[in-house]
py3Dmol code that shows the C-alpha trace and the ligand (Angstrom):
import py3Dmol

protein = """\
ATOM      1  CA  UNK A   1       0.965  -8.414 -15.141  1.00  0.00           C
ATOM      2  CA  UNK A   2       0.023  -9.233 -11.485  1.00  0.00           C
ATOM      3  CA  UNK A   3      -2.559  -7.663  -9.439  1.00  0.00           C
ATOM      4  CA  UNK A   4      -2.420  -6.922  -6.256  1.00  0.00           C
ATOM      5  CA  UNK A   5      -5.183  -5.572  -3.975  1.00  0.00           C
ATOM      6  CA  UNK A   6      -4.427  -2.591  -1.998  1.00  0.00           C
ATOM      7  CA  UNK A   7      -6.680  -2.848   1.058  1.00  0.00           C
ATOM      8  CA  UNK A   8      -6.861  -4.537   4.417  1.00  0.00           C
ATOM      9  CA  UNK A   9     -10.867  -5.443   4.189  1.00  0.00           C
ATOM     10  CA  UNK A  10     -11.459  -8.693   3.917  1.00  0.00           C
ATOM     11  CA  UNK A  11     -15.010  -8.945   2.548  1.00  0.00           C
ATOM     12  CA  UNK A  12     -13.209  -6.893  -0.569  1.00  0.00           C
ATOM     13  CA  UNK A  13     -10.356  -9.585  -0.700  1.00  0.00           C
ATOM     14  CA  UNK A  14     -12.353 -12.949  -0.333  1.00  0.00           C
ATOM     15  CA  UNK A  15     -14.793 -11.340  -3.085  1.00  0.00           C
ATOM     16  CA  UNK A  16     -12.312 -10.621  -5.448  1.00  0.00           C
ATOM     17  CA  UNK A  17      -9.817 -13.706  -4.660  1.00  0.00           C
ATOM     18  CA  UNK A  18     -12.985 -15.961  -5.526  1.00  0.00           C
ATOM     19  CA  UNK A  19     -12.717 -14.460  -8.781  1.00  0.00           C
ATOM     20  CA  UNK A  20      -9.206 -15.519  -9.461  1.00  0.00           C
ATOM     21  CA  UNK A  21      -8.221 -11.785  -9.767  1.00  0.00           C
ATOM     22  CA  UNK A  22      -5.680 -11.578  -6.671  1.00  0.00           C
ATOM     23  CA  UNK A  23      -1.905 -12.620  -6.536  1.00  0.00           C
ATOM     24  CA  UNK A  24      -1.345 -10.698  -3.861  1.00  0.00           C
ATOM     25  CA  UNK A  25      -2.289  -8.005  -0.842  1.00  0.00           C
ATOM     26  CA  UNK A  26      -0.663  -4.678  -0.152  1.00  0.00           C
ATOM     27  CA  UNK A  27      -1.789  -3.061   3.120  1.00  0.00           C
ATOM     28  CA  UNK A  28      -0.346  -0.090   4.995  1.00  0.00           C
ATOM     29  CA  UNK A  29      -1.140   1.243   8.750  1.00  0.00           C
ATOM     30  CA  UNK A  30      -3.967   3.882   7.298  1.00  0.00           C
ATOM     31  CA  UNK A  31      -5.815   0.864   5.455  1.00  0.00           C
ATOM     32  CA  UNK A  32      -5.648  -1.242   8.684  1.00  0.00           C
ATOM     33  CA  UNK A  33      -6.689   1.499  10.534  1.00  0.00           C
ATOM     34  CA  UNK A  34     -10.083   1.779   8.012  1.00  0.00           C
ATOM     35  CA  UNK A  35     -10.822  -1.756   9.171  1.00  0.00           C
ATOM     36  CA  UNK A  36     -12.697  -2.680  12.481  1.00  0.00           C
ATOM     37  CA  UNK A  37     -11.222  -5.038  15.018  1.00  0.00           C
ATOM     38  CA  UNK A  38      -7.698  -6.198  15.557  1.00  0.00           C
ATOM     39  CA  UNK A  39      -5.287  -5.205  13.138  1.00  0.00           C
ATOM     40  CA  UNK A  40      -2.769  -8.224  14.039  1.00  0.00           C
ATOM     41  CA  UNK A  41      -5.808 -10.786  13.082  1.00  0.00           C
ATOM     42  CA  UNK A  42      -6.395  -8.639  10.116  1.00  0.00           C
ATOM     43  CA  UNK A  43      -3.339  -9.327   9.132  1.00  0.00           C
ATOM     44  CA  UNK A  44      -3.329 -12.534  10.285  1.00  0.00           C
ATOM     45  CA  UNK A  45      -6.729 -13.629   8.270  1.00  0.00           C
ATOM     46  CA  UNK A  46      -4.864 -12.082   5.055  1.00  0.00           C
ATOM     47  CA  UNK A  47      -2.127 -14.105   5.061  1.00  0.00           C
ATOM     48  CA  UNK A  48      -4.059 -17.408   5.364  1.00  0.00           C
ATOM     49  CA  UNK A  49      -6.420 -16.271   2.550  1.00  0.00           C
ATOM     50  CA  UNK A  50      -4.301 -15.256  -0.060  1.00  0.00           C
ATOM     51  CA  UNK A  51      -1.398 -17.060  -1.312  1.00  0.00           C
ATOM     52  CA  UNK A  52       0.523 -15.020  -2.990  1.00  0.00           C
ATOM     53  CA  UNK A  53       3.078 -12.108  -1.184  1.00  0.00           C
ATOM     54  CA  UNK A  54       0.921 -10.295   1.525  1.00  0.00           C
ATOM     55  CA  UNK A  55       2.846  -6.728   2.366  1.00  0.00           C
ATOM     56  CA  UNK A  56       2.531  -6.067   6.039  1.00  0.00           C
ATOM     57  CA  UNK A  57       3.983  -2.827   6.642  1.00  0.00           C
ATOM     58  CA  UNK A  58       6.669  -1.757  10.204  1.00  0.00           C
ATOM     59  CA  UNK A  59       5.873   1.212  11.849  1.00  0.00           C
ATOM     60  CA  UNK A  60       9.453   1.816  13.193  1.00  0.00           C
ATOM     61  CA  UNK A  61      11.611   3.948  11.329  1.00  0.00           C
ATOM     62  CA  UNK A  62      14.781   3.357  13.050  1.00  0.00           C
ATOM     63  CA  UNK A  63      16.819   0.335  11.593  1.00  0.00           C
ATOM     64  CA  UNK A  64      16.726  -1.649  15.363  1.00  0.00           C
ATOM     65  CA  UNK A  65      13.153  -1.251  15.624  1.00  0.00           C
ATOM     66  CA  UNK A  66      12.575  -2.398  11.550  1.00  0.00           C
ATOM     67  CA  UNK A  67      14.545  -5.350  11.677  1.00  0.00           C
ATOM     68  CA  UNK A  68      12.814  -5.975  14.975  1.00  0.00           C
ATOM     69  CA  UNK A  69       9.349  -5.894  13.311  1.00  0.00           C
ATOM     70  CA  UNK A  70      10.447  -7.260   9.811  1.00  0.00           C
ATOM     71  CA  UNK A  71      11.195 -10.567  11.923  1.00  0.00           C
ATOM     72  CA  UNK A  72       8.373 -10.621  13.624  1.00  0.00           C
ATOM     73  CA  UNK A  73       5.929  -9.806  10.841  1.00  0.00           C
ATOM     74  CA  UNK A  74       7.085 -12.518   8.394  1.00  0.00           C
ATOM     75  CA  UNK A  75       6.400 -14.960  11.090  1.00  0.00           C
ATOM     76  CA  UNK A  76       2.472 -14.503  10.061  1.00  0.00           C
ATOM     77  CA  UNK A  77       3.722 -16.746   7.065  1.00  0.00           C
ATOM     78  CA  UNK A  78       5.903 -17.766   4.435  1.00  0.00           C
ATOM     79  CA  UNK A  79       4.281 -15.477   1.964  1.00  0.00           C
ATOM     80  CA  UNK A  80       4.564 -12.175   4.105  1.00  0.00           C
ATOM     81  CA  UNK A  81       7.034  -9.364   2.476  1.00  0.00           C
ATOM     82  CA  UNK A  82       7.514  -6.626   5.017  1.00  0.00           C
ATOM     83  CA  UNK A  83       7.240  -3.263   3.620  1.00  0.00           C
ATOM     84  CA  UNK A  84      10.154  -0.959   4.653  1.00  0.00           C
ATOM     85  CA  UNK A  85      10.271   3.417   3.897  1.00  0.00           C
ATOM     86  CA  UNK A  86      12.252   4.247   1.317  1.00  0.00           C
ATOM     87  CA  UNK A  87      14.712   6.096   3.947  1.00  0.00           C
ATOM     88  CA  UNK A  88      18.756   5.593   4.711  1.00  0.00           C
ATOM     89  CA  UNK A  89      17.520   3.226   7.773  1.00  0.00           C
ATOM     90  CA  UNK A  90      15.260   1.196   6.050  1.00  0.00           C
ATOM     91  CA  UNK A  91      17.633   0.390   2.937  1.00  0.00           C
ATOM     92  CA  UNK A  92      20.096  -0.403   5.841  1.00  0.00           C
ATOM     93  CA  UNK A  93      17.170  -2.774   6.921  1.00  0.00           C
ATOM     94  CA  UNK A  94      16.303  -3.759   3.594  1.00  0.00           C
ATOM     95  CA  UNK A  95      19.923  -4.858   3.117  1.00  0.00           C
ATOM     96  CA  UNK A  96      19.736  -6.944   6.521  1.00  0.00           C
ATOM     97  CA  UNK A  97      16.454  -8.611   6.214  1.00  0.00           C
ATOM     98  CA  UNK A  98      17.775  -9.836   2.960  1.00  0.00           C
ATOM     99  CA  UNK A  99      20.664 -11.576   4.467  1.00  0.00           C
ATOM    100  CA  UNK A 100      18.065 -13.408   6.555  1.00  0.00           C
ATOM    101  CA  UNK A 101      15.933 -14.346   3.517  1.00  0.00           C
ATOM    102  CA  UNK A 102      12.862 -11.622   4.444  1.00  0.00           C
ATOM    103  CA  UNK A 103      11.994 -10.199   1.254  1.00  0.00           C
ATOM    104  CA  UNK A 104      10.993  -6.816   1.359  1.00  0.00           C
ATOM    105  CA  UNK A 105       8.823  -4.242  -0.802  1.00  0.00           C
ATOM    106  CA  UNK A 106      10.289  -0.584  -0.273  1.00  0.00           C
ATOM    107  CA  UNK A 107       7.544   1.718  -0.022  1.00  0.00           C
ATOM    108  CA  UNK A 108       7.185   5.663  -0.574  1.00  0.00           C
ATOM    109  CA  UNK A 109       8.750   5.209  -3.808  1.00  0.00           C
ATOM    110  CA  UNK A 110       8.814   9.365  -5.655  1.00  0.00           C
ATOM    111  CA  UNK A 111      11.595   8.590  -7.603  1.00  0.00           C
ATOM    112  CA  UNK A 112      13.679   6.851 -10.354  1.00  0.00           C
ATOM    113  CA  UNK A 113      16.611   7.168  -8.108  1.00  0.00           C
ATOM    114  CA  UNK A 114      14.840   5.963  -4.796  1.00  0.00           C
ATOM    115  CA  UNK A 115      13.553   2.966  -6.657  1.00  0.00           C
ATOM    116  CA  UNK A 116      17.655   1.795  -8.155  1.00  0.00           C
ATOM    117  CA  UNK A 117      18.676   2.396  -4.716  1.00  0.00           C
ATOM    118  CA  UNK A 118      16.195   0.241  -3.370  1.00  0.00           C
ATOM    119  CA  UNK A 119      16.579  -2.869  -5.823  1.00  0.00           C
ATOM    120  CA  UNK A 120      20.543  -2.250  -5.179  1.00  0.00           C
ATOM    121  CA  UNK A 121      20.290  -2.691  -1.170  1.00  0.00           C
ATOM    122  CA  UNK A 122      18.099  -5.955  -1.921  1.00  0.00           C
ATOM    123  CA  UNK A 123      14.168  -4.885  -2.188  1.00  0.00           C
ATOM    124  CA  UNK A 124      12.122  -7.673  -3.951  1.00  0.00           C
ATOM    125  CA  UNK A 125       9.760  -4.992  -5.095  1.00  0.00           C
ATOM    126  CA  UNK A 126       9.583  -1.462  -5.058  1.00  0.00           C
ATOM    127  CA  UNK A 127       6.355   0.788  -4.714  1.00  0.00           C
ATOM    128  CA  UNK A 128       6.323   3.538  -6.549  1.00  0.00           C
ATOM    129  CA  UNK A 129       3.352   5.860  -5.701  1.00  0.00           C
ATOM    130  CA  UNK A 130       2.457   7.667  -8.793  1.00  0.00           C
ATOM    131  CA  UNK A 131      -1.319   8.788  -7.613  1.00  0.00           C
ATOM    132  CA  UNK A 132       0.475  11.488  -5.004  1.00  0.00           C
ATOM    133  CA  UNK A 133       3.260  12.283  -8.144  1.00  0.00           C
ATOM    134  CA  UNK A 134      -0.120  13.018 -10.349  1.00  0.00           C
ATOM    135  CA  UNK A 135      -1.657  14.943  -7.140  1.00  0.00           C
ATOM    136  CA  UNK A 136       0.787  17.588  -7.122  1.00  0.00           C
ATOM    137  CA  UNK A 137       0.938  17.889 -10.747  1.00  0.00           C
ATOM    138  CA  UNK A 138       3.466  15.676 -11.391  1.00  0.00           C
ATOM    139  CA  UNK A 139       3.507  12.544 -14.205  1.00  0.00           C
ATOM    140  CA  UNK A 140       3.377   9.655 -11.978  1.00  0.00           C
ATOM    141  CA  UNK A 141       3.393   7.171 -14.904  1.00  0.00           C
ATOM    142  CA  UNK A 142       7.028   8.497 -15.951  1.00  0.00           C
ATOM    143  CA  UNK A 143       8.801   7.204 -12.785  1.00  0.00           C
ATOM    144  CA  UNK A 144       7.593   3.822 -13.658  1.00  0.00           C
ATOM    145  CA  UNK A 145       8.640   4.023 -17.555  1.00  0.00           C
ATOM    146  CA  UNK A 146      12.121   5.149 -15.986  1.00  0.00           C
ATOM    147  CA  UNK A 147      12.418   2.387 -13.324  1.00  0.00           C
ATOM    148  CA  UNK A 148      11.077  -0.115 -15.637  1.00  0.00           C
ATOM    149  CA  UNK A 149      13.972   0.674 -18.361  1.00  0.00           C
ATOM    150  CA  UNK A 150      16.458   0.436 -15.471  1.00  0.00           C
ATOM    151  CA  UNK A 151      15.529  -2.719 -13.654  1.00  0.00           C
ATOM    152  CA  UNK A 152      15.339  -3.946 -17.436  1.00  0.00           C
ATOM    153  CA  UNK A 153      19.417  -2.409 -17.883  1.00  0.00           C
ATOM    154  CA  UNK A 154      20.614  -4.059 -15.293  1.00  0.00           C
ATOM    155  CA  UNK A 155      18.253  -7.150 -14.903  1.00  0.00           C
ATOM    156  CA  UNK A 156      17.730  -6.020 -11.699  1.00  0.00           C
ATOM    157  CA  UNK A 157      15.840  -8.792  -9.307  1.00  0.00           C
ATOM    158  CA  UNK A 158      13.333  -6.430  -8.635  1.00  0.00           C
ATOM    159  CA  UNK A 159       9.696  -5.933  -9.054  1.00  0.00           C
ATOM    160  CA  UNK A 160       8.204  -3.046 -10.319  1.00  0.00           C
ATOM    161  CA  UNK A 161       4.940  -2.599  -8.024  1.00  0.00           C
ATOM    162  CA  UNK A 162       3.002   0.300  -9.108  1.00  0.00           C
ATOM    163  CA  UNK A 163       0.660   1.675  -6.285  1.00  0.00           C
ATOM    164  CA  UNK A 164      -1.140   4.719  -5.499  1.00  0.00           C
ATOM    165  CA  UNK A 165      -3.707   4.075  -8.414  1.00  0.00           C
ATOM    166  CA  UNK A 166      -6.478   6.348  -8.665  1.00  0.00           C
ATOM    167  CA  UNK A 167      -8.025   4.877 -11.950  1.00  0.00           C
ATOM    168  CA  UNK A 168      -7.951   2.120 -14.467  1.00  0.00           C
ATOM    169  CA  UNK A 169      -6.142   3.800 -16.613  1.00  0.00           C
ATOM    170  CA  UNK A 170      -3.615   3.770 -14.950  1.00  0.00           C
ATOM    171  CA  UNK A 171      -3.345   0.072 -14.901  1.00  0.00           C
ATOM    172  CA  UNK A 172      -3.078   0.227 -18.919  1.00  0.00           C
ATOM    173  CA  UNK A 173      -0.324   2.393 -18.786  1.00  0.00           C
ATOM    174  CA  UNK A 174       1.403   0.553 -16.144  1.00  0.00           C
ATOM    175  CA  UNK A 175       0.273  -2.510 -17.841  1.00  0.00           C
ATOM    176  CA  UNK A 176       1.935  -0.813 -21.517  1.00  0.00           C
ATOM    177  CA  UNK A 177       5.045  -0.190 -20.115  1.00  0.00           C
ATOM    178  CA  UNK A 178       5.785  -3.428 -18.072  1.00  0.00           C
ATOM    179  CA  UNK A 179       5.421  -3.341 -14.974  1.00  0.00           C
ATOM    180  CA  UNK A 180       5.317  -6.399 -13.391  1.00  0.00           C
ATOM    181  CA  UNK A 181       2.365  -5.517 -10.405  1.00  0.00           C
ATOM    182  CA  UNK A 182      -0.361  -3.025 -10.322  1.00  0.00           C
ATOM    183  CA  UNK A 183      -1.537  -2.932  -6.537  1.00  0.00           C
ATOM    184  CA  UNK A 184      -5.345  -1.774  -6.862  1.00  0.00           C
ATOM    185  CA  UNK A 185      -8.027  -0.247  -4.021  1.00  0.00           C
ATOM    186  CA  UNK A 186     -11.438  -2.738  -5.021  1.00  0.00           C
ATOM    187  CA  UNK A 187     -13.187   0.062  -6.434  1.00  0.00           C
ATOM    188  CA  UNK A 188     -10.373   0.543  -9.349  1.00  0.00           C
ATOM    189  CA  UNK A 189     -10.601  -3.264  -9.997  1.00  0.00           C
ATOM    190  CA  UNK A 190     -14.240  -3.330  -9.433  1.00  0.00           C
ATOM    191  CA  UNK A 191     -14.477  -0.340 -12.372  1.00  0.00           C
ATOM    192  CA  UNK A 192     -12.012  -2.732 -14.690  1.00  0.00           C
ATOM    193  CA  UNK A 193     -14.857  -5.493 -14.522  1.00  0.00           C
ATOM    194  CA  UNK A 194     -17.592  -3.529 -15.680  1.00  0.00           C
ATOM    195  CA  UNK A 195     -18.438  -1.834 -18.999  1.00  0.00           C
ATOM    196  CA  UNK A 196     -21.801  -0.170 -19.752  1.00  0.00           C
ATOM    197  CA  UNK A 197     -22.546  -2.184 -22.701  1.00  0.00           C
ATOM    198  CA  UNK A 198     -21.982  -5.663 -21.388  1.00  0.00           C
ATOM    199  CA  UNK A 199     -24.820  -4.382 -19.525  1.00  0.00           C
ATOM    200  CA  UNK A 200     -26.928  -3.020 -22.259  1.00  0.00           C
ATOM    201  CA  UNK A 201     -26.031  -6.563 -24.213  1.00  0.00           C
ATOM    202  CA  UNK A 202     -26.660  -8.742 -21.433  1.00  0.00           C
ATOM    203  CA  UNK A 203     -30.167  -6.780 -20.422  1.00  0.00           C
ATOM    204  CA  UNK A 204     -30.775  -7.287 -24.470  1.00  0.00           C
ATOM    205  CA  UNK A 205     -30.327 -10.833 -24.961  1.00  0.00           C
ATOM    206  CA  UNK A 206     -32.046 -11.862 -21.569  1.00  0.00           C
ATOM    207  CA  UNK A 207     -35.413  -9.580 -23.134  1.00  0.00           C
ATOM    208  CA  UNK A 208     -34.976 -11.037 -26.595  1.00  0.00           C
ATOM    209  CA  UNK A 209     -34.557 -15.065 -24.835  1.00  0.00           C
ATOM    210  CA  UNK A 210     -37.642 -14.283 -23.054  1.00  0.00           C
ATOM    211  CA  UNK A 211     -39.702 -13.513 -25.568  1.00  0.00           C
ATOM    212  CA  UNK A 212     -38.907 -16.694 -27.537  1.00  0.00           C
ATOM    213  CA  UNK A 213     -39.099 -18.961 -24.590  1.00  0.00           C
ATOM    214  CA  UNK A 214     -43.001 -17.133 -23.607  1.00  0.00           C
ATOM    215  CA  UNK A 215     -44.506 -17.130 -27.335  1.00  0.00           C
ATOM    216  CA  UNK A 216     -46.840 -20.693 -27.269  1.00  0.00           C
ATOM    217  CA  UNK A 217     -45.705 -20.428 -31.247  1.00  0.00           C
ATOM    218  CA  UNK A 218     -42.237 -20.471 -31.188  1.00  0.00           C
ATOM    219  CA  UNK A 219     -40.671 -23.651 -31.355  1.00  0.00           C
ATOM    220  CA  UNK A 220     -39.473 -25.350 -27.603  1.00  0.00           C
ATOM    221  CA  UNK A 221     -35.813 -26.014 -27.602  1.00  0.00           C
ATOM    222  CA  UNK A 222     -35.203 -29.443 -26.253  1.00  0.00           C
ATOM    223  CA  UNK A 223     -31.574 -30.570 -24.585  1.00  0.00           C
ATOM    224  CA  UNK A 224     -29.997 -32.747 -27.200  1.00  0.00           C
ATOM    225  CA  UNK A 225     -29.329 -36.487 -25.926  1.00  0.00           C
TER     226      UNK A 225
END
"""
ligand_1 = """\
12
E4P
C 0.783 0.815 -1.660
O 1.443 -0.077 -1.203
C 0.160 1.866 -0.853
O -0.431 1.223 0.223
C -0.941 2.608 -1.584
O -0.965 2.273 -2.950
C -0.976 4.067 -1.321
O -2.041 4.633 -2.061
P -2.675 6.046 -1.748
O -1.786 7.112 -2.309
O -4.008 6.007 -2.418
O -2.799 6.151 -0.249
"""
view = py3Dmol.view(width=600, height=400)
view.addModel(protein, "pdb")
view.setStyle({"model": 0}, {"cartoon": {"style": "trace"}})
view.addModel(ligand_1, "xyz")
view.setStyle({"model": 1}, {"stick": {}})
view.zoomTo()
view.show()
């Protein structure tokens, strides 16, 4: 399964792409409006540091105005998929910016049906959002087992990119049922690294090496030659 990091800060995504951990960025206007300075060299500075697809979302809603800014945001590089609102005009877009080889992640995802209809007009991923399903007390998790059993019916050529995650649980589950991307805020991804009793274990054998290595009677290891 991929991971994606779901933030535009770029202390979090140079940390955790040192690490190995990210194949790829989602960002959206409320997480570049978290970040200080210019949102265009935000964006910009993303691109160049991560390889893999960066998701740089239009503001438009209007098909003119998307296809306007898909074309202008994939210019930031090759890597760029422009993130579109899972609305009549932006499958219309979807459908267009395809025909001009922009790939596109369709965003806003609440449904099975919404996601089919976006792979159909041409998405290369689709976002479910299953944090805001599980707010207002619905299963979030069960859009993506539905989505991922149709994309798997009709080999769509699709990604499943699960997003609005709250916890890392939710990446097993995601992760269980085959999804192909889990798009995670650091902290979720910071809370996958660490376990209390790596902790306790490390802590244990650093004590137990030190008292070896201090007692004058126990025997000096030596580097072998
Ligand atoms: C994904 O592309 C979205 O940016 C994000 O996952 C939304 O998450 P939220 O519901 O925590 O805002």
């Amino acid at each position: 399964m991929k991971i994606f990091l779901d933030t535009a800060n770029l202390e979090s995504i140079k940390k955790f792409n040192d690490m190995g951990l990210v194949d790829g960025i989602t960002t959206n206007p409320t997480l570049l409006s978290k970040e200080k300075g210019d949102p265009e060299e935000i964006m910009g500075e993303i691109v160049r540091t991560v390889k893999g697809p960066i998701s740089l979302e239009v503001i438009s809603t209007d098909f003119e105005g998307m296809m306007a800014e898909g074309r202008r945001l994939s210019k930031y590089g090759k890597n760029v998929v422009v993130k579109i609102p899972m609305t009549a005009e932006g499958l219309k877009a979807v459908s267009a910016l395809k025909l001009e080889q922009i790939r596109t992640n369709v965003t806003l995802i609440f449904s099975a049906n919404q996601a089919l209809l976006a792979a159909k007009a041409g998405a290369s991923y689709v976002s479910p959002f299953i944090g805001r399903l599980d707010d207002i007390g619905e299963i979030g998790m069960d859009i993506v087992r539905d989505i991922v059993t149709i994309f798997k019916n009709y080999d769509f050529d699709c990604e499943v990119l699960v997003a609005s995650v709250r916890h890392p649980l939710h990446v097993i589950d995601a992760a269980k049922l085959g999804a192909h991307v889990v798009t995670l805020p650091p902290d979720v991804l910071a809370k996958m690294i660490a376990h209390p009793l790596t902790d306790i274990g490390l802590a244990r054998f650093l004590d137990d090496w030190k008292k070896v290595s201090s007692s004058s009677s126990a025997p000096r290891l030596t580097v072998p030659r």
